[in-house]
VMD Tcl script that draws the C-alpha trace (Angstrom):
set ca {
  {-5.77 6.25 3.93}
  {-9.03 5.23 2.47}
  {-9.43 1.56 3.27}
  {-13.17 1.32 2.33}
  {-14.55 2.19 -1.58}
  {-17.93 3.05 0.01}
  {-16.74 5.24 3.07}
  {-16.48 8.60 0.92}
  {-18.52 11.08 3.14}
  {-15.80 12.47 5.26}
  {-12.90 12.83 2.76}
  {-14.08 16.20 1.30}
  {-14.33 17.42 4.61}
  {-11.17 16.02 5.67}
  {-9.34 17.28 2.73}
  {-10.58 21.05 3.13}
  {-9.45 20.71 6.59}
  {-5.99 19.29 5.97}
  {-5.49 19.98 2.17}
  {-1.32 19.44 2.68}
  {-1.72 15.70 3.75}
  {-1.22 12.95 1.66}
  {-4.29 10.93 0.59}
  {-3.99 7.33 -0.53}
  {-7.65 5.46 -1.24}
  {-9.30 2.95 -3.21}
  {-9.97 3.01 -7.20}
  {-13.84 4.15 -6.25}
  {-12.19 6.77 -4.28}
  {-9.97 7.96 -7.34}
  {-12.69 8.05 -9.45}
  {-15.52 9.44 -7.21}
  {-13.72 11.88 -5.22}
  {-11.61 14.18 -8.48}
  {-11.50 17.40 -6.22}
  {-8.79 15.17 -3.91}
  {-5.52 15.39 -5.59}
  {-4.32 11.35 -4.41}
  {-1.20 10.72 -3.88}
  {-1.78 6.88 -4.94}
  {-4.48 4.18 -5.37}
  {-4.17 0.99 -2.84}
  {-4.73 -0.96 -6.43}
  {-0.83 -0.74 -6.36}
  {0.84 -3.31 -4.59}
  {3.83 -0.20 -4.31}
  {1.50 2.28 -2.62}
  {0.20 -0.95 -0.06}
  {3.93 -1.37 0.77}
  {4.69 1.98 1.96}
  {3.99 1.83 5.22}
  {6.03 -1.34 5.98}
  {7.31 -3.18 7.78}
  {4.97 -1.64 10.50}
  {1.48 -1.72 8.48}
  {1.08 -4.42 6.45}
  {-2.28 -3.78 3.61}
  {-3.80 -6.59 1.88}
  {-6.72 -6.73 -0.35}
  {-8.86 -10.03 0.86}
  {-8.64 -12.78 -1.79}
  {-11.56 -12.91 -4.24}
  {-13.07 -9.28 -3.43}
  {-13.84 -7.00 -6.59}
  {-11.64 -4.63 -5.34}
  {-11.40 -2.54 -8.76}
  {-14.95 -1.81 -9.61}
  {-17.54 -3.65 -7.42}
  {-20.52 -4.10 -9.07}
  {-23.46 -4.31 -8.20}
  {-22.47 -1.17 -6.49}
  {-25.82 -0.37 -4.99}
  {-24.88 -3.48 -2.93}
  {-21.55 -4.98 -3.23}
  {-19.61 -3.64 -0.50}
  {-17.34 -6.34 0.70}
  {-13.99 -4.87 -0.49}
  {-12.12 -3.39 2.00}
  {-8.74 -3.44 2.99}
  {-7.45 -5.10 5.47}
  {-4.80 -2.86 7.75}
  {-2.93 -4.91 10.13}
  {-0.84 -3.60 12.42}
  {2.52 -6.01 13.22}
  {4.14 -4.73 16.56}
  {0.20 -4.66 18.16}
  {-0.40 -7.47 16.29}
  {-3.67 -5.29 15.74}
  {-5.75 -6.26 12.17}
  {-8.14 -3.04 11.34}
  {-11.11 -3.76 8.71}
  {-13.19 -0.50 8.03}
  {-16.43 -2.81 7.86}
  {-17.29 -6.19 8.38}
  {-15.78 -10.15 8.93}
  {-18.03 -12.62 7.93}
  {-17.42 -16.55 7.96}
  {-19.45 -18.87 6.45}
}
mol new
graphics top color blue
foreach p $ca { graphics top sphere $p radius 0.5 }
foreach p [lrange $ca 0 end-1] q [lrange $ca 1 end] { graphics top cylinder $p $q radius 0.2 }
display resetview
């Protein structure tokens, strides 16, 4: 599961490795990363509920999830993975509050 639009480097690698997995990622990802057939984009609300009730996926309020632009610097889009029974919250980057 590709959480993070801008964390691309290892998914070739990972796919040629294990090319009978399932990959889900981000729109960038879709669009970047053609040679990856994806099984869905965590756009969907559908695709974010599959791993429930266990994972919970939610796309922070307010992010340009879709196409962040600039993209030579936006990078504040990923997705938050939070774990229920550890009570464990994942984010492939950065918290910031201001």
């Amino acid at each position: 599961i590709a959480v993070h639009p801008f964390h691309t480097l290892a998914f070739p690698a990972f796919y040629e490795a294990f090319p009978n997995t399932k990959y889900y990622g981000t729109p960038r990802h879709l669009r970047r990363l053609t040679q990856i057939p994806w099984a869905g984009s965590l756009e969907d609300c559908q695709t974010r509920k599959i791993w429930e009730p266990e994972v919970e996926l939610r796309i922070p309020a307010g992010a340009e999830f879709v196409n962040p632009l600039p993209e030579t610097s936006n990078h504040f889009v990923s997705v938050f993975v939070f774990h229920r029974p550890s009570r464990t919250l994942h984010v492939d980057d950065t918290i910031a509050y201001g």
